[in-house]
N, C-alpha and C positions, 0 to 999 in steps of 0.2 A: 452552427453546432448548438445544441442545448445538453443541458444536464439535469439529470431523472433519478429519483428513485429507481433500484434497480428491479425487474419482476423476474418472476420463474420463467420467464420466453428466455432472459435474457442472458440465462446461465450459460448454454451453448457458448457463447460467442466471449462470454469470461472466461470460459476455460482455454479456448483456444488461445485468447489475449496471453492468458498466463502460460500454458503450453510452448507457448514463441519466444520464452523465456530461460526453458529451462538446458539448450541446450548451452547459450553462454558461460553456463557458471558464473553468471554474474548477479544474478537477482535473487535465486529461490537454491534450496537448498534440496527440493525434490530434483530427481536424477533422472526419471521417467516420465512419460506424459499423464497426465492425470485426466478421467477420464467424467463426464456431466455423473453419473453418477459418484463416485469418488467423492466431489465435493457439494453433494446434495446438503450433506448435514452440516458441513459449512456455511451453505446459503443460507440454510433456515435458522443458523444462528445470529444472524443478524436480525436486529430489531429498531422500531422506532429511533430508540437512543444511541443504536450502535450498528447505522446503516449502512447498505452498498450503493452507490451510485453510478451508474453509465455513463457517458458520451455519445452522443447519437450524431451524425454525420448522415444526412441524406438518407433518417432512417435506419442506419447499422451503427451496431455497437462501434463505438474506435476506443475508445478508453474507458478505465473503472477505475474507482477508487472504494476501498472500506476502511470501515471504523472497527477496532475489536478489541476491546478490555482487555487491561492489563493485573496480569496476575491475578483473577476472578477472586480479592477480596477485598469487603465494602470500602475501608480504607483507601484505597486507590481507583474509589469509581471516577473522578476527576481528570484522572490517565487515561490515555489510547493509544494502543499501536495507530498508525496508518499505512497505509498501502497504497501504491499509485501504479498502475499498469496500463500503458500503450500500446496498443497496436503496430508494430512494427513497419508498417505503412504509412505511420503517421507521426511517427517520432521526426523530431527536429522541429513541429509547428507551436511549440507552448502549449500544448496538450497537460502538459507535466506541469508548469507555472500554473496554467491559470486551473488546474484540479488541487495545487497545494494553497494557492489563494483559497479556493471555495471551500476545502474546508479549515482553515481559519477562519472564514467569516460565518462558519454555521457552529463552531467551538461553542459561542457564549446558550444557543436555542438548546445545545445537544450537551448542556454542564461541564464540558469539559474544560481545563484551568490549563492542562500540559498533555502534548504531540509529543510520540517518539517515534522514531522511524530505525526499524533496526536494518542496516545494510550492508552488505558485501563491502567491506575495506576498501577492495581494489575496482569498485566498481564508481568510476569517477564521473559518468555523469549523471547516477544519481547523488554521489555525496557533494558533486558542484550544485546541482539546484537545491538543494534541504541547505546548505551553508548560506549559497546567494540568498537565500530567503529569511536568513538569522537564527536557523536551526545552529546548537552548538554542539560539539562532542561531549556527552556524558560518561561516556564510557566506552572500551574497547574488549570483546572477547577475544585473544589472540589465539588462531588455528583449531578452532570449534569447530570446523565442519571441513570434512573428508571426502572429495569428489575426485575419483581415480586416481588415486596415490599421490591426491596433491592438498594440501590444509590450506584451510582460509580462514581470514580473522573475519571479524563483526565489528563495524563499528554500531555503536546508540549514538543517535543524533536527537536532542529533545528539544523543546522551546516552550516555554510558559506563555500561553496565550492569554491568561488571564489572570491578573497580579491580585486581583483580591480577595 
């Protein structure tokens, strides 16, 4: 497996990743399938400093991960959401570990000091690998998001990757 910069080919197969997600109500807070256009202006909002990257497996996408500013003002260019999405066919291999290693070790090249990962409360096995890995709870929204007459909290998971 390697890990890439993400291209415009490679949108297809992010959407799906993500798509495979949304029927759990455990990851995304969209309800509907989202479609390569939909998140066209998603894609191109990423940038050098606040990039996408693939997983390529035998040449096919199997996971992605981005970077995306937090709260779009200068004071917190230091901050980043992240995101990490699997392929459902490949979940269980450390796909998830070794894309939350990767970028901590590209934090110091891409300025960033502090990782937050906003996640579904009840969804435990991302809130076991952001924890396993010394992410801590900053924060909880409780029953922010309404998916068919059922509320779900938020937690903020953060970690300062760079103390100085």
């Amino acid at each position: 497996m390697k890990t890439r910069i993400a291209k415009q080919i490679d949108l297809p197969a992010i959407v799906d990743i993500y798509n495979q997600t949304i029927d759990s109500r455990m990851v995304t807070a969209d309800t509907e399938p989202q479609s390569v256009a939909s998140k066209q202006a998603w894609f191109d909002s990423h940038t050098d400093t606040r990039p996408i990257y693939v997983v390529e497996d035998n040449e096919q996408v199997v996971a992605w991960l981005s970077f995306k500013s937090f709260y779009g003002r200068p004071a917190y260019n230091g901050t980043v959401e992240i995101a990490i999405y699997v392929d459902s066919n490949q979940r269980g291999k450390q796909i998830g570990q070794t894309l939350l290693q990767f970028a901590e070790s590209l934090a110091p090249k891409l300025q960033i000091k502090s990782l937050l990962a906003f996640i579904f409360s009840h969804n435990t096995p991302s809130m076991r690998l952001f924890i396993k890995n010394d992410f801590a709870v900053w924060g909880e929204l409780p029953n922010v998001a309404k998916m068919e007459d059922k509320e779900y909290s938020l937690t903020i998971l953060g970690k300062r990757v760079d103390e100085n």
